[in-house]
Backbone as ProteinMPNN parsed JSONL, in Angstrom:
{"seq_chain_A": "XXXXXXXXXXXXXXXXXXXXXXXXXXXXXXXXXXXXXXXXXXXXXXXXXXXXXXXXXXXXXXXXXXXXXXXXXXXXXXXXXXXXXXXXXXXXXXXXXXXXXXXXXXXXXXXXXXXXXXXXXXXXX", "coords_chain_A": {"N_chain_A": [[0.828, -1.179, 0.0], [1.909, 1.303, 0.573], [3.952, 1.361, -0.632], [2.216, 1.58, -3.287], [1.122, 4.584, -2.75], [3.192, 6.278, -2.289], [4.318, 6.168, -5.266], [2.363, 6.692, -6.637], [2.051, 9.212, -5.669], [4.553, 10.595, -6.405], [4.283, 9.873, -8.769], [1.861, 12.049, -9.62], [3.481, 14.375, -9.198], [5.554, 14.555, -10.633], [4.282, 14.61, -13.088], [2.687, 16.535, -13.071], [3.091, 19.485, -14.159], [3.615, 18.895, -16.488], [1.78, 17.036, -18.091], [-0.913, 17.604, -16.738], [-3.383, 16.669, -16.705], [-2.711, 13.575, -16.768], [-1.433, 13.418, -14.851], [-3.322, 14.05, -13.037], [-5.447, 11.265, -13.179], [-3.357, 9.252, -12.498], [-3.193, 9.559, -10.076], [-5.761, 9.145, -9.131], [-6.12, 6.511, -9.873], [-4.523, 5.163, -8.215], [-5.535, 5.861, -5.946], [-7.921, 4.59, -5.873], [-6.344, 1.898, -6.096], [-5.93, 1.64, -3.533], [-7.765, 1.599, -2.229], [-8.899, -0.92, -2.985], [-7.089, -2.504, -1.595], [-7.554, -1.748, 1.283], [-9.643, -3.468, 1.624], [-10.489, -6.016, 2.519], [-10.237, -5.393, 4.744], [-12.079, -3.713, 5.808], [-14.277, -5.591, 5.53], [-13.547, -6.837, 7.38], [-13.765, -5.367, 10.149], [-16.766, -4.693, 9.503], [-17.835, -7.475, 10.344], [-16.77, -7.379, 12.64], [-18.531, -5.511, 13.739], [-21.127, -6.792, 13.488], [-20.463, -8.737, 15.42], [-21.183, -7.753, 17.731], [-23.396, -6.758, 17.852], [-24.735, -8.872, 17.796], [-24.647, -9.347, 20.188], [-25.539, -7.515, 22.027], [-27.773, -7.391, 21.568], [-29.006, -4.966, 20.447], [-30.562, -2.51, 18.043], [-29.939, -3.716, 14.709], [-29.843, -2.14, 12.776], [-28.849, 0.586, 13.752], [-26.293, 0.126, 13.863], [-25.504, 0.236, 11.325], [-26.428, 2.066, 10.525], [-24.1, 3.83, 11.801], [-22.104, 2.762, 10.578], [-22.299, 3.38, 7.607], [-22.08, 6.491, 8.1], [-19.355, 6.517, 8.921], [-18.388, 5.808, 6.51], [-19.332, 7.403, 4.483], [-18.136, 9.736, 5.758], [-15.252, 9.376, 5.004], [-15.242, 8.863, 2.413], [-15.962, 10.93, 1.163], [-14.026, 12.592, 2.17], [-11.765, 11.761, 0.525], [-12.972, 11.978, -2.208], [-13.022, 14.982, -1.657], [-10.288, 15.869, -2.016], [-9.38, 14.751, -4.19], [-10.788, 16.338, -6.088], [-9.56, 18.896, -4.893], [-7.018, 18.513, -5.708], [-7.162, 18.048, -8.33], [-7.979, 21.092, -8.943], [-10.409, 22.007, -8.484], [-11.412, 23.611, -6.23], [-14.022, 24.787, -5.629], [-15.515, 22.868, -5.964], [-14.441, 20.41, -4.248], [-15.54, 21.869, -1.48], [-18.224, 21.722, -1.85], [-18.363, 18.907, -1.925], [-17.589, 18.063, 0.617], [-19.294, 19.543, 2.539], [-21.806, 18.633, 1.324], [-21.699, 15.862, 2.632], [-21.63, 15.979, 4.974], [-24.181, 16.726, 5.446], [-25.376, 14.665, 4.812], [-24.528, 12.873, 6.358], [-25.483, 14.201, 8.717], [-28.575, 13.631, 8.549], [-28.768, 10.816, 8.336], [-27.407, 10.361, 11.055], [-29.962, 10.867, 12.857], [-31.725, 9.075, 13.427], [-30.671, 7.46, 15.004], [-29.794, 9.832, 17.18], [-32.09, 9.908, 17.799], [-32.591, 7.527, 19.017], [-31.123, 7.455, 21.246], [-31.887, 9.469, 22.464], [-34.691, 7.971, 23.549], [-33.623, 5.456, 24.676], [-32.169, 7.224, 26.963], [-34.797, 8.751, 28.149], [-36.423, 6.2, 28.715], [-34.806, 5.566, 31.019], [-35.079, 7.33, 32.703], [-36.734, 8.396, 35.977], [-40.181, 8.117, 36.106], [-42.735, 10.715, 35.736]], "CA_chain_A": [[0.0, 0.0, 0.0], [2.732, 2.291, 1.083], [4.466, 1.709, -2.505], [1.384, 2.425, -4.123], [0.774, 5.547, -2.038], [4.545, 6.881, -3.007], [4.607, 5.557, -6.534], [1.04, 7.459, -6.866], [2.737, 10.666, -5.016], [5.812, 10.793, -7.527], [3.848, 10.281, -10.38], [1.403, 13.216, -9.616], [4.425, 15.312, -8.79], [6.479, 14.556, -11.662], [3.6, 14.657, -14.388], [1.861, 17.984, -12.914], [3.227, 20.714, -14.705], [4.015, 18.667, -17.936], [0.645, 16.661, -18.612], [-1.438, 17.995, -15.611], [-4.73, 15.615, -16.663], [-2.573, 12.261, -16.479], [-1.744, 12.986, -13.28], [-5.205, 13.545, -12.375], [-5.455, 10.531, -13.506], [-2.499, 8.532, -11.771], [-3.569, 9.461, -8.175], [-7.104, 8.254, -9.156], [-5.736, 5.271, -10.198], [-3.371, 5.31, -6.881], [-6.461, 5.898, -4.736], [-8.342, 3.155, -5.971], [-5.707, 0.629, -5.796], [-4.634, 1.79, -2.056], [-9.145, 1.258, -1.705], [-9.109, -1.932, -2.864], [-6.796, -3.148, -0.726], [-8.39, -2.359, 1.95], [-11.953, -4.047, 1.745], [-10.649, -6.878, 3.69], [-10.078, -4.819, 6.873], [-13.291, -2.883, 6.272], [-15.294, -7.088, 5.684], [-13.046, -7.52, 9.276], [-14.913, -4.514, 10.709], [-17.874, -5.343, 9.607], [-17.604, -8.631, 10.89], [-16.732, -7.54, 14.456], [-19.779, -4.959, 14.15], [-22.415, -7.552, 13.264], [-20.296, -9.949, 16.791], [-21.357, -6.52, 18.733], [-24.944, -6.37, 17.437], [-25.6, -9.972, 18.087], [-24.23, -9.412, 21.949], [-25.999, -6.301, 22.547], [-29.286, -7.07, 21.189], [-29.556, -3.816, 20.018], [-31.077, -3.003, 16.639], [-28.426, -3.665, 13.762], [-29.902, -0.402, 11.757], [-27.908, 2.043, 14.381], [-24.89, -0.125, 13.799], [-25.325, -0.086, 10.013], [-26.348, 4.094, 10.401], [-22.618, 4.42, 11.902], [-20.913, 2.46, 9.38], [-22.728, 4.219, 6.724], [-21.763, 7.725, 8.596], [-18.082, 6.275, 8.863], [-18.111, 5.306, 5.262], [-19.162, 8.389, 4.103], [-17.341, 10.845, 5.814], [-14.088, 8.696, 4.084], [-15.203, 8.865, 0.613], [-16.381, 12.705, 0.891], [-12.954, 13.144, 2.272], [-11.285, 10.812, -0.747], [-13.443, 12.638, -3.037], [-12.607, 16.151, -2.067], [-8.864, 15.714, -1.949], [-8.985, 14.195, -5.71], [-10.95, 17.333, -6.472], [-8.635, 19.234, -4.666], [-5.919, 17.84, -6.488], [-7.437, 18.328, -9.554], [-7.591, 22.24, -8.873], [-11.552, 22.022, -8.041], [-11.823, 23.594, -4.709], [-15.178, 24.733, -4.761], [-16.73, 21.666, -5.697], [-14.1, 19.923, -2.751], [-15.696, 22.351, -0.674], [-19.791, 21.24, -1.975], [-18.472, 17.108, -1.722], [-17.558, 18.12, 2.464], [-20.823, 19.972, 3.228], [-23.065, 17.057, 1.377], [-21.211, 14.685, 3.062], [-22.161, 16.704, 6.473], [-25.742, 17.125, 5.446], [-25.897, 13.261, 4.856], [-24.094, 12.561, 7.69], [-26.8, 14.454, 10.079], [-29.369, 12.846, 8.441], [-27.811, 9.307, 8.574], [-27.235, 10.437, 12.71], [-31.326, 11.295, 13.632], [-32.558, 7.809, 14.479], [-29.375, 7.284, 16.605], [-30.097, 10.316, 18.532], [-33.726, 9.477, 18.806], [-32.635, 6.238, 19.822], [-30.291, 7.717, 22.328], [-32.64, 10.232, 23.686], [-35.578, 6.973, 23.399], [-33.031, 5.076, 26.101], [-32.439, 8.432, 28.251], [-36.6, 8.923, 28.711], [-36.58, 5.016, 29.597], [-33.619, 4.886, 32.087], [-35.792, 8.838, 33.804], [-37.985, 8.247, 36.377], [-41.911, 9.05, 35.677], [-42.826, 12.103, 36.818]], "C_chain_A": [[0.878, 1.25, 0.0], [3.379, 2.592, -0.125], [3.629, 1.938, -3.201], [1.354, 3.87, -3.658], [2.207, 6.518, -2.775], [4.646, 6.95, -4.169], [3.756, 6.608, -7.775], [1.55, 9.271, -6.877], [3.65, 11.251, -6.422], [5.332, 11.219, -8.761], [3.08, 11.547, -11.009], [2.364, 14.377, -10.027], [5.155, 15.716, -10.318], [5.625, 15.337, -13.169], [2.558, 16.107, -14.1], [1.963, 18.841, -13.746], [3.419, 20.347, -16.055], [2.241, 18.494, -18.851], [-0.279, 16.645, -17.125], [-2.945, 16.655, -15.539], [-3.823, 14.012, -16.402], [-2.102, 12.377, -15.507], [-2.674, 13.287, -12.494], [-5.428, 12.276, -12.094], [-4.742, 9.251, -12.63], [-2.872, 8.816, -10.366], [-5.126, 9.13, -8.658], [-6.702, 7.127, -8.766], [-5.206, 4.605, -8.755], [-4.143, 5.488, -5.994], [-7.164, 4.801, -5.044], [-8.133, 1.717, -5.817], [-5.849, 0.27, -4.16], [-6.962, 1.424, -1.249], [-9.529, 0.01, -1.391], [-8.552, -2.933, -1.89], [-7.194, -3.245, 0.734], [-9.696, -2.83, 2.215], [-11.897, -5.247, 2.702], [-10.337, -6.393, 4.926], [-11.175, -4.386, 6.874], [-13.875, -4.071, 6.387], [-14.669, -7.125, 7.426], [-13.9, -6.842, 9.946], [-16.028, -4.662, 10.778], [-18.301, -6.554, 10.161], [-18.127, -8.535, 12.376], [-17.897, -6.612, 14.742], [-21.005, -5.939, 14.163], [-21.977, -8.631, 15.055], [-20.978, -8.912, 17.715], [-22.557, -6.513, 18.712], [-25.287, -7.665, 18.122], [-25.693, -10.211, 20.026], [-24.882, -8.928, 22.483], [-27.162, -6.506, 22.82], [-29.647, -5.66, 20.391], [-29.502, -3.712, 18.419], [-29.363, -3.014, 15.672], [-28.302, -2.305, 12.881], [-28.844, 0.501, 12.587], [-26.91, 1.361, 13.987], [-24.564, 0.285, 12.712], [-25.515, 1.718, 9.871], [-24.664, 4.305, 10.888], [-21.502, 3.958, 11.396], [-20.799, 3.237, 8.518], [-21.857, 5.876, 7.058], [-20.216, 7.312, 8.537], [-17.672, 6.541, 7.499], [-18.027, 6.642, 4.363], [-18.195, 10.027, 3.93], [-15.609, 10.385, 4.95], [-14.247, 9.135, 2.908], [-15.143, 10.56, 0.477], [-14.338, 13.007, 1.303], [-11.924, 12.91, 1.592], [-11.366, 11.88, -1.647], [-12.863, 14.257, -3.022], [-11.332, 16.505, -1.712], [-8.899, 15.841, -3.504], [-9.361, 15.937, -6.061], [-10.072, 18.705, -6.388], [-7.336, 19.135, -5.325], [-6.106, 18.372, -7.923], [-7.643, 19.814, -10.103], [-9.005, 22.604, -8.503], [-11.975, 22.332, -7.185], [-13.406, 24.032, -4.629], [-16.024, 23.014, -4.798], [-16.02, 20.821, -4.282], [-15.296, 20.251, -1.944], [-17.342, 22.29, -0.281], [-19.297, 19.702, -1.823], [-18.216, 17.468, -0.138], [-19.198, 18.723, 2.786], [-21.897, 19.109, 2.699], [-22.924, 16.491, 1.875], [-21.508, 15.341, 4.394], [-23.311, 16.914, 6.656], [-25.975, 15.609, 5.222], [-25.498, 12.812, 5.879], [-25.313, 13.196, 8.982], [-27.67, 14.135, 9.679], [-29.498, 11.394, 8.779], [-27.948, 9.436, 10.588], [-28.746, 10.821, 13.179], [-31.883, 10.179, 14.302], [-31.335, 7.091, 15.25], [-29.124, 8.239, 17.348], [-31.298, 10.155, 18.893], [-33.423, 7.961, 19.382], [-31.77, 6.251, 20.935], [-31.367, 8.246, 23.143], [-33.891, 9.053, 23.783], [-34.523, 6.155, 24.93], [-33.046, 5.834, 27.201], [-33.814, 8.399, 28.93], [-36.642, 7.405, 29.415], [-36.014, 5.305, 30.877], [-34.985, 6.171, 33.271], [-36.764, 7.763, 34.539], [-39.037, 8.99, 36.277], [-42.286, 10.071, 36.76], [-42.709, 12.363, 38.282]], "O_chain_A": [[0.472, 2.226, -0.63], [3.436, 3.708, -0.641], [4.015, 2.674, -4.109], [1.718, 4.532, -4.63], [2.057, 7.325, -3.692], [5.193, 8.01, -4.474], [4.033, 7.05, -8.89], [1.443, 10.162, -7.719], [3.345, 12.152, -7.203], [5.574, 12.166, -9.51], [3.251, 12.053, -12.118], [2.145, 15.162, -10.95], [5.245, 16.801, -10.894], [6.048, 16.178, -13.962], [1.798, 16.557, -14.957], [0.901, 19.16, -14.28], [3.424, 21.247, -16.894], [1.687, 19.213, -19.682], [-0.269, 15.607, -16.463], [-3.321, 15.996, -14.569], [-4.484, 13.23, -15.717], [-2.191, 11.339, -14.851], [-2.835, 12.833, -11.361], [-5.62, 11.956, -10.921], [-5.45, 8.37, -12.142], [-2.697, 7.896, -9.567], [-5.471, 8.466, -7.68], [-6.811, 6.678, -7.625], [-5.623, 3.509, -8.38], [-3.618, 5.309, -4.895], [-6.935, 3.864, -4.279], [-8.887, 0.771, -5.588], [-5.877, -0.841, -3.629], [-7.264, 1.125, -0.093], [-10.108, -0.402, -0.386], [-9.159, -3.9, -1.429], [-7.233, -4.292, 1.38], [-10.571, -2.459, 2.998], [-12.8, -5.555, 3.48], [-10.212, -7.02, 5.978], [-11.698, -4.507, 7.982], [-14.294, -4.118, 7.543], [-15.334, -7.405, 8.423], [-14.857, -7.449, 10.428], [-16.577, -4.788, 11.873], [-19.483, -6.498, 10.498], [-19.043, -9.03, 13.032], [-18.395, -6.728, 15.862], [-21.877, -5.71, 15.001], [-22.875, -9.127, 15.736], [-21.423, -9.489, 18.707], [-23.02, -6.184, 19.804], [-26.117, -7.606, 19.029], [-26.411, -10.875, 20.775], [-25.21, -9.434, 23.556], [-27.746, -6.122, 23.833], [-30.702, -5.546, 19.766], [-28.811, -4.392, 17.66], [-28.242, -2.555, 15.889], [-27.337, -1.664, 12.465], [-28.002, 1.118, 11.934], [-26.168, 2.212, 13.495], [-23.438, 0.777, 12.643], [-24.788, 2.441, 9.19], [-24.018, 5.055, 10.155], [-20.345, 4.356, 11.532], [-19.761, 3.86, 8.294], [-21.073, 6.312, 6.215], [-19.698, 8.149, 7.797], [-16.773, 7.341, 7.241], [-17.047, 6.97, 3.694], [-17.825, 10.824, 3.068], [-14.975, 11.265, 4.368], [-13.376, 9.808, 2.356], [-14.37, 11.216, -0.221], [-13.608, 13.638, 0.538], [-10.969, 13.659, 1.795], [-10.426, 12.609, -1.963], [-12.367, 14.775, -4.023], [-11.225, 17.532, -1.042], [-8.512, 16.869, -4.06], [-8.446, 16.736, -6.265], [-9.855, 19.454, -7.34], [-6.663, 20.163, -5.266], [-5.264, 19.033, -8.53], [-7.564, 20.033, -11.311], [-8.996, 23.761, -8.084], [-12.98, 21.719, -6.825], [-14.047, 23.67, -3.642], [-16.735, 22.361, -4.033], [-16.759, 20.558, -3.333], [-16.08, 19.357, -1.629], [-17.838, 22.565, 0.811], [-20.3, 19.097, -1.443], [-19.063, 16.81, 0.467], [-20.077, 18.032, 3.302], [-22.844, 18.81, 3.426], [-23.985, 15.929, 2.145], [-21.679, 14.304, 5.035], [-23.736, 17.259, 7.759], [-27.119, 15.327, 5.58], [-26.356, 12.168, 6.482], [-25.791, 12.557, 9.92], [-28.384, 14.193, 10.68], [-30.389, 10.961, 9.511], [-28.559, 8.595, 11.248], [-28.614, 11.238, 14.33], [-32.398, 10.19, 15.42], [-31.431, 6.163, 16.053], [-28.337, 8.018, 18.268], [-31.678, 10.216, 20.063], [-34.172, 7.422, 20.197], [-31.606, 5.226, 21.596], [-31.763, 7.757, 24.201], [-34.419, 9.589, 24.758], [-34.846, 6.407, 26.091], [-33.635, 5.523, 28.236], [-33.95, 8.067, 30.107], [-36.882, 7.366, 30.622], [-36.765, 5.29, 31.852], [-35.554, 5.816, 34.303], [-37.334, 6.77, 34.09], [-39.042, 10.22, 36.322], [-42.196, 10.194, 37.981], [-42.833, 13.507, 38.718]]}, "name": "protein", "num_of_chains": 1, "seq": "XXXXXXXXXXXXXXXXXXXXXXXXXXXXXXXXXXXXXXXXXXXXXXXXXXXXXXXXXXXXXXXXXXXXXXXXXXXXXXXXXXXXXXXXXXXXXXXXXXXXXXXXXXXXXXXXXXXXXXXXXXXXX"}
């Protein structure tokens, strides 16, 4: 990963000022690789979230709302790097604030299901 990550770096670097679109291009390429590799740590994760759900009892949707919210804020932050990269800052700067407006959507039925425990645990009037 680490030699992709460098290999990716260099090539940007080198090919910027000559052919500026193929190294657009090469750190795509160089983010995608360095993605794929990890999918088996994110399946591990997932894994040990579903051993957590089955322990808990508690519903699997909140688990699967804070993967989702994990997942996202990653890509948005993937995404507006590349853009970044690519010389695109405002749109960077519209892929972070969607990714913050899906993200507090994504987070409402895991604070109603927070404040839903709180009202239980209270005593009645």
């Amino acid at each position: 990963m680490i030699v992709i990550a460098v290999g990716s770096a260099l090539g940007v670097l080198l090919l910027r000022q000559a052919k500026p679109e193929l190294a657009v291009i090469i750190g795509l390429v160089g983010t995608i690789l360095i993605f794929l590799m990890l999918v088996n740590g994110l399946s591990q994760v997932i894994s040990s979230v579903n051993g957590i759900v089955a322990r808990t009892g508690l519903a699997s949707e909140l688990f699967v709302s804070i993967l989702k919210i994990i997942g996202i804020g990653y890509l948005c932050e993937i995404a507006a790097s590349i853009c970044q990269e690519s010389g695109a800052n405002a749109v960077a700067d519209m892929v972070i604030l969607g990714g913050k407006i899906i993200i507090m959507v994504l987070a409402i039925p895991i604070i109603q299901a927070l404040v839903d425990v709180v009202l239980g645990v209270l005593p009645n009037g």
